[in-house]
N, C-alpha and C positions, 0 to 999 in steps of 0.2 A: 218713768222717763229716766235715760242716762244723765247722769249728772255731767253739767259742762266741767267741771275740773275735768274731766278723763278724754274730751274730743283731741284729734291731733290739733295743733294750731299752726298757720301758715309761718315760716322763721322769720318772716319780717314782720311779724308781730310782738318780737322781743320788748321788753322795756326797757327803756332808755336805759344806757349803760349795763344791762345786763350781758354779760360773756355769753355767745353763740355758743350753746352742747352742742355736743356730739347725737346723733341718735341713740336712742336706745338700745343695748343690746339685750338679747334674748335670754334668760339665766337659765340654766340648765334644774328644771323642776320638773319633779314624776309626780305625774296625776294617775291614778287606776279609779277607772268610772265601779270596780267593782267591791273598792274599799266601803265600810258602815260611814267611814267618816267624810264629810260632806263636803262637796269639792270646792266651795269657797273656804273650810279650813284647810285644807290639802296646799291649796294654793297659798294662803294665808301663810302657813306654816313652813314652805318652802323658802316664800319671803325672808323672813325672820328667821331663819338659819341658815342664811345667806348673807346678813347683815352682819349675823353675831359672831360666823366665821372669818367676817370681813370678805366674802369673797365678791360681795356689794361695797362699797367706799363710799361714805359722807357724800354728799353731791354729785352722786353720777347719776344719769338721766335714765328712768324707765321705759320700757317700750311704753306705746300706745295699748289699751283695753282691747281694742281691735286686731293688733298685730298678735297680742299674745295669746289670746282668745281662737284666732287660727291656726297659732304656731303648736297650741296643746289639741286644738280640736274638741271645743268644748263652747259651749254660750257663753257671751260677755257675762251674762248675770253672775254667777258665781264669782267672776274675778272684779267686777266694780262692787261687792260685798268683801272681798276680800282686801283691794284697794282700799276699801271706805274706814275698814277697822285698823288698818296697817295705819292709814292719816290720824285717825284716833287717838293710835299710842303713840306717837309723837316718832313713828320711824319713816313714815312719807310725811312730804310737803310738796304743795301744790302752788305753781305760779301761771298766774293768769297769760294767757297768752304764750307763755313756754313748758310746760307739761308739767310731768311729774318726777320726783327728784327723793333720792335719799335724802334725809334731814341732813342737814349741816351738823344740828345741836348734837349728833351722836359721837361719841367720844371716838378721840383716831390714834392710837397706837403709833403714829408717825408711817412714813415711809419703808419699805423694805428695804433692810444691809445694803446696801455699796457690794457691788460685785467684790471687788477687791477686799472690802472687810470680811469679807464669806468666806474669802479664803487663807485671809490670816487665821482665821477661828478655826475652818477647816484644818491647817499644817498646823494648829495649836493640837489637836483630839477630834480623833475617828469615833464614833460612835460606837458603842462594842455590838456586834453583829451587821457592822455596813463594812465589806470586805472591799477594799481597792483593788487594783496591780501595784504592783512592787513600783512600776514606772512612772505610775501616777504619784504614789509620794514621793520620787527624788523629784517632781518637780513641786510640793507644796511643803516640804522641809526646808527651802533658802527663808532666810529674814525677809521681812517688808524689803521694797524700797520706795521707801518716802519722796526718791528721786524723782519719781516716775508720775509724782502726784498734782501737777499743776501745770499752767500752761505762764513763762513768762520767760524770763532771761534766762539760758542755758540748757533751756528745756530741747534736748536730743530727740534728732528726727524731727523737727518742726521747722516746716518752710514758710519763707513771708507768702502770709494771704492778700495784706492790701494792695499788692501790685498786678491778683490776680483778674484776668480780665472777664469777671462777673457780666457785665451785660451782654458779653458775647456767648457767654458760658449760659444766658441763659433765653437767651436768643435761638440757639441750638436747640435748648433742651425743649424750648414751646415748640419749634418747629417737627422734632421730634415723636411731641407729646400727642401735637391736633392731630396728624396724619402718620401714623404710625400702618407700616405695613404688614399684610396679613404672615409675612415670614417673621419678623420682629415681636409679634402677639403669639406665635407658635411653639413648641416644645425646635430648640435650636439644636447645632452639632457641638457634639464635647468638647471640639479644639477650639470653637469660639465662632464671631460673626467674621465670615466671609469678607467682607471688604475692610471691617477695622485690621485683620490680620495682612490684608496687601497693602495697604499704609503703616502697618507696621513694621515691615518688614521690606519695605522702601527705604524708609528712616534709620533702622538698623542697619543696613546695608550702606548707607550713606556715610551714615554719621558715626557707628561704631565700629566699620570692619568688621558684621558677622555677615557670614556666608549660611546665607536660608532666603528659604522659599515660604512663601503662605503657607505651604501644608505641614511644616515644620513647628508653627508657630498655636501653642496652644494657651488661651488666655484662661487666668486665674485671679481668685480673689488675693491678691498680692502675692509676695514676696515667700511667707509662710505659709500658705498654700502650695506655693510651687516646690520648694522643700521636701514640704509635708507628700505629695505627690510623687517625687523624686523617691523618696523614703520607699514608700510603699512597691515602687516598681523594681527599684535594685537593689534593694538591702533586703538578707535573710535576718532575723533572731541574732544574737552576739558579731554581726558584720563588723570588721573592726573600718574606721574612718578617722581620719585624719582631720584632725580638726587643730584652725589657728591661736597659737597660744601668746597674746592674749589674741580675743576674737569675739565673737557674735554670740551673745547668749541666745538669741533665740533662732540659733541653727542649733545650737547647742539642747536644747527645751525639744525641739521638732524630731531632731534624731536619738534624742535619747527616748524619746516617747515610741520611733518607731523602733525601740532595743537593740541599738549599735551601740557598738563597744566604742568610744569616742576615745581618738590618740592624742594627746596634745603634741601640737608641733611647733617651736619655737620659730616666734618671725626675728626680723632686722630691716635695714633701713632697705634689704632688697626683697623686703617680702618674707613671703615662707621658703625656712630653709629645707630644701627638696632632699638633702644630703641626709641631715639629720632625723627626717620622715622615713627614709629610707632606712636608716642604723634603726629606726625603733617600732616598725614594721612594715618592713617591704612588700605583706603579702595584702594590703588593706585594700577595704574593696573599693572604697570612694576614699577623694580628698573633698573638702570644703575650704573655699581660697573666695579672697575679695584681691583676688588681684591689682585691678585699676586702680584702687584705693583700702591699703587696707586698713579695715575695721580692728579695732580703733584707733591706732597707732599714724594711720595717715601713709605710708609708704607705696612704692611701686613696686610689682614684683617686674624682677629685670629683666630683660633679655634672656640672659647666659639658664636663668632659674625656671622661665614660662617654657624654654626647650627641656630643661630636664627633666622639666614636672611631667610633661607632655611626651617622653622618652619614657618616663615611668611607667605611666598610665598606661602605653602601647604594650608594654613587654609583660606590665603584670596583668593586663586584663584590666583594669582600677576605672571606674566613674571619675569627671573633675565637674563636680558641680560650681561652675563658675556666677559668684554672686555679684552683678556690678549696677548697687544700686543709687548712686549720685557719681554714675563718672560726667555727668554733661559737663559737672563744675570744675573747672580747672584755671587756676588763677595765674600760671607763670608758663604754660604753655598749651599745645592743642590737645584735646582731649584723648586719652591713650586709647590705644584699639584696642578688640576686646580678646583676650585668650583665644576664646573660640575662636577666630580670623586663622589662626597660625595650627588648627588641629586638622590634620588630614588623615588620621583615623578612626574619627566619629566617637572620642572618647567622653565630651567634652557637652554637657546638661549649661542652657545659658539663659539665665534669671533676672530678670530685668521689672522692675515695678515706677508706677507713675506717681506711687506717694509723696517722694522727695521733689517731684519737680511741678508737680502741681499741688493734690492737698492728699494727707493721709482717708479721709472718708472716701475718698473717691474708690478705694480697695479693686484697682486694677492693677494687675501686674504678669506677667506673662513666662512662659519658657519655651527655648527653641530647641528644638531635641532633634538629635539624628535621628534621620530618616526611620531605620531599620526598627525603634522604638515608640514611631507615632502610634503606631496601632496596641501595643501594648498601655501606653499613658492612657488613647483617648477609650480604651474599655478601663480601665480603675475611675477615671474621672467620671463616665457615664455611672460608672456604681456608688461612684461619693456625694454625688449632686447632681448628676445628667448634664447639664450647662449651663454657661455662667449668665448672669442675667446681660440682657441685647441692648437697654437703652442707652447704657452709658457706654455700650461698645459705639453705635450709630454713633452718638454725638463726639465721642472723639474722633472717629474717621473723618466727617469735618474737620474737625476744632485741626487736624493735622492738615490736611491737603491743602487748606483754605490757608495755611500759613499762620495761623495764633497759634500753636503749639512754637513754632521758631521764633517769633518775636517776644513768647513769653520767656523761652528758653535767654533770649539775649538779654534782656530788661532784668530778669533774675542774678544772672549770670554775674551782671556787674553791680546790682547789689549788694549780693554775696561777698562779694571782690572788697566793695568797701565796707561791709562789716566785718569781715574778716582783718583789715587791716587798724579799722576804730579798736579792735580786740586785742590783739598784738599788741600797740601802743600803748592802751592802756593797762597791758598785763605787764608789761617792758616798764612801766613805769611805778606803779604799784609795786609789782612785787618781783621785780627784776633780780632781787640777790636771792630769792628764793624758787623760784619755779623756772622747768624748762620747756619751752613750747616746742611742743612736736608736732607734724602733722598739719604745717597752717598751708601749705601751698595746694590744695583742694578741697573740695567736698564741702559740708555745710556744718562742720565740728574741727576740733584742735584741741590735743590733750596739752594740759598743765602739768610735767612731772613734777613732784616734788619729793628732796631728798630725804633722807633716813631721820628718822624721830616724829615723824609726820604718819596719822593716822588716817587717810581718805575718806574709809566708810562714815565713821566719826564723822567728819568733817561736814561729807555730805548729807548726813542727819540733821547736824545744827546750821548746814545751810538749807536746807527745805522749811525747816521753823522759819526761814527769814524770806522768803518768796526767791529764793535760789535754786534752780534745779540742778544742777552738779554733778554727774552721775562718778560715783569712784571708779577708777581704772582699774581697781582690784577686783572689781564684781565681772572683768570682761577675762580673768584667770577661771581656767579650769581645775590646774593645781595647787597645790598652797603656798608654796613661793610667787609672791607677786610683786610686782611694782607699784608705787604709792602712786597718786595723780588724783586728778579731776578731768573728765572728759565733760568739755564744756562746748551746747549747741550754740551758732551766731544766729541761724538763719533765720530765725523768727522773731528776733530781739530786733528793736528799732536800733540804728545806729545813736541816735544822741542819749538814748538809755543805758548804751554798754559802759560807757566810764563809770559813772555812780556805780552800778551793777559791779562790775568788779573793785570799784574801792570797799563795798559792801562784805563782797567776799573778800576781802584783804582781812579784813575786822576777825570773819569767820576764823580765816586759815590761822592766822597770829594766836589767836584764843584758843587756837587745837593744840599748840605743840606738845607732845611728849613729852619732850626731854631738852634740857640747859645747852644741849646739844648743836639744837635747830639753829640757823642763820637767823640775824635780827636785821632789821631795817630800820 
């Protein structure tokens, strides 16, 4: 008779306090009915080099005798003989009412590396005989950054969650979930769901000054994706691109991957200077510009600048990948229109993503491409991923029409407003003879410059040891002349945490100085 340790048992026969497993899954074991060796070893042996490679883990839940018994096509008997001697040697254990289970008692080597420690190790030594691209180590040759490693005061790109409206968010998403339609469950179109892109492109149209239609509008896993996409469709091999100096490392990361020759172009308070991109190569085939806001520095590009850029772009033939991705915030006036509004010769790629203004996981984000380039984008996107996934398209088409995207949008809006100004004050007071705040009349960051004898990178090392995330201004330089700073996030720090928070960092920045040089306070 089967031994009852091995029957399935109903899950609500768990014992009190015991953690609900997972099912079982199936381990990939070869049995040949035609081996001398007897298919409960075969089995057995399977087992136990499965364990001892670890590709089983301490307490993960077996199938059922039955399941696996049909999965190999073969009689229980062999495998509850093989089961029986596995319990034996202390590598199964069996609990009454919940199945059967790798032993706890076997020893565990811990966790697998941290994605990010895999790749410090990796930019430490290549393996000899594991051949990269050349483009793949300029991107695992930079230092850590330790900046990047926590989530709390100043941590960049992160938006308040606690205001976001969860119960609505998941009110949608049941609704969504029970009756989901036979197109939504289906293999979809490469530029995206059909009705999330005509509310998007309502909204756009509204609220940022672009001129597009739904068929213009192709949705992507964010920001770095659409880049990434961009990359692929109009840059050949050594394309030269203009890129903002200082700017965005990871436009910077995206196009150096797709092997463009990246131009540094110096900004100012009006943005990037169109003159000086010019004097140092007129022929390049794209620019990348944060116009509305730029990264990191905070400025607008002006008037006089968004027509020359846009002059340029016309006479050279040139892409303007327009990246605008926190204009909703704007604290001292109405949100500026977007580039694209003012291009009328369809020069002008426009990038748009939901991370900053709702939550980074959410990895929606979008591009509105001239027309003449839909059908080029939506075959490379069919080839990179086919389409992007439908649910959480459906559910923000609600979350828009229905109005919580604009009342989240307000409610944020002036939160931001007043940590941004809790930030200010307290950097103004702390460390008013030493730093100059740049950048604070938008967006959901504002860099701290600070003067000559002052090391940033440093800085932001020994503030990560201290639960600071700080990212240096000098990491958002292309070339080796750079400006000293801190670019520091508000948006996610609670207002009555920012003063401590930067009296914290005051301690930090004092204890960095260089040189006898520095201003004292």
């Amino acid at each position: 008779m089967p031994d009852d340790r091995f029957r399935r048992f109903p899950h609500d026969h768990y014992p009190p306090g015991m953690k609900r497993a997972p099912s079982g899954i199936l381990p990939i074991i070869a049995v040949d009915r035609r081996s001398p060796v007897p298919l409960y070893r075969q089995v057995y042996e399977g087992y136990r080099e499965a364990i001892v490679d670890r590709r089983l883990r301490a307490g993960q839940r077996l199938p059922s005798t039955r399941s696996l018994a049909s999965e190999l096509g073969i009689s229980r008997i062999p495998i509850l003989g093989a089961f029986e001697q596995l319990l034996a040697e202390g590598y199964f254990e069996s609990r009454v009412g919940a199945g059967t289970f790798v032993a706890h008692s076997l020893p565990d080597e811990g966790p697998p590396p941290d994605a990010r420690e895999m790749a410090r190790g990796a930019a430490a030594q290549v393996r000899p005989g594991k051949r990269v691209v050349s483009r793949a180590s300029e991107l695992l040759s930079p230092t850590a950054a330790p900046w990047l490693g926590g989530h709390g005061a100043f941590r960049l790109s992160a938006p308040a969650l606690d205001p976001f409206p969860f119960q609505v968010w998941s009110s949608l998403m049941a609704r969504h979930s029970r009756n989901p339609t036979r197109s939504q469950l289906a293999y979809g179109d490469p530029m995206g769901y059909r009705p999330f892109r005509e509310a998007l492109a309502e909204y756009l149209r509204t609220s940022r000054a672009v001129r597009c239609e739904p068929e213009q509008i192709m949705v992507v896993s964010g920001s770095q994706q659409a880049l990434e996409l961009s990359a692929r469709v109009l840059l050949d091999p050594r394309s030269p691109v203009w890129m903002e100096e200082p700017g965005y490392a990871g436009a910077r990361d995206v196009l150096t991957m797709a092997g463009a020759r990246l131009v540094p172009v110096p900004v100012d308070e009006e943005g990037l200077d169109v003159s000086a991109g010019i004097a140092r190569c007129a022929n390049a085939r794209a620019a990348y510009v944060t116009p509305s806001h730029q990264y990191p520095l905070g400025g607008t590009l002006s008037a006089t600048r968004r027509l020359q850029l846009l002059d340029w772009a016309q006479r050279s033939g040139a892409w303007i990948l327009e990246d605008d991705y926190d204009s909703e915030y704007r604290y001292e006036s109405l949100p500026i229109s977007a580039l694209q509004g003012l291009d009328r010769d369809a020069r002008v790629i426009y990038i748009g993503t939901f991370s900053k203004v709702l939550f980074p996981a959410l990895r929606v984000g979008y591009l509105v491409l001239p027309a003449d380039l839909v059908p080029r984008f939506a075959r490379v996107r069919d080839a990179m991923d086919i389409f992007p996934p439908t649910l959480f398209q459906a559910v923000l088409t609600d979350f828009i029409t229905e109005g919580h995207f604009a009342r989240h949008l307000r409610k944020t809006r002036q939160l931001y407003r007043e940590r941004r100004t809790v930030l200010v004050d307290a950097l103004t007071r702390e460390l008013g003879g030493t730093v100059e705040v740049l950048g604070a009349r938008a967006g959901m960051h504002l860099v701290a410059a600070l003067p000559k004898g002052f090391q940033d990178r440093a800085i932001s090392e020994r503030a990560a040891k201290e639960g600071l995330w700080a990212m240096p201004l000098s990491a958002c330089y292309l070339a080796g002349d750079s400006r000293q700073g801190l670019v520091l996030g508000y948006g996610g720090t609670d207002a009555r945490r920012i003063p401590d928070a930067v009296r914290r960092l005051r301690k930090v920045i004092l204890a960095g100085r260089a040189g006898s040089g520095a201003p004292r306070r």
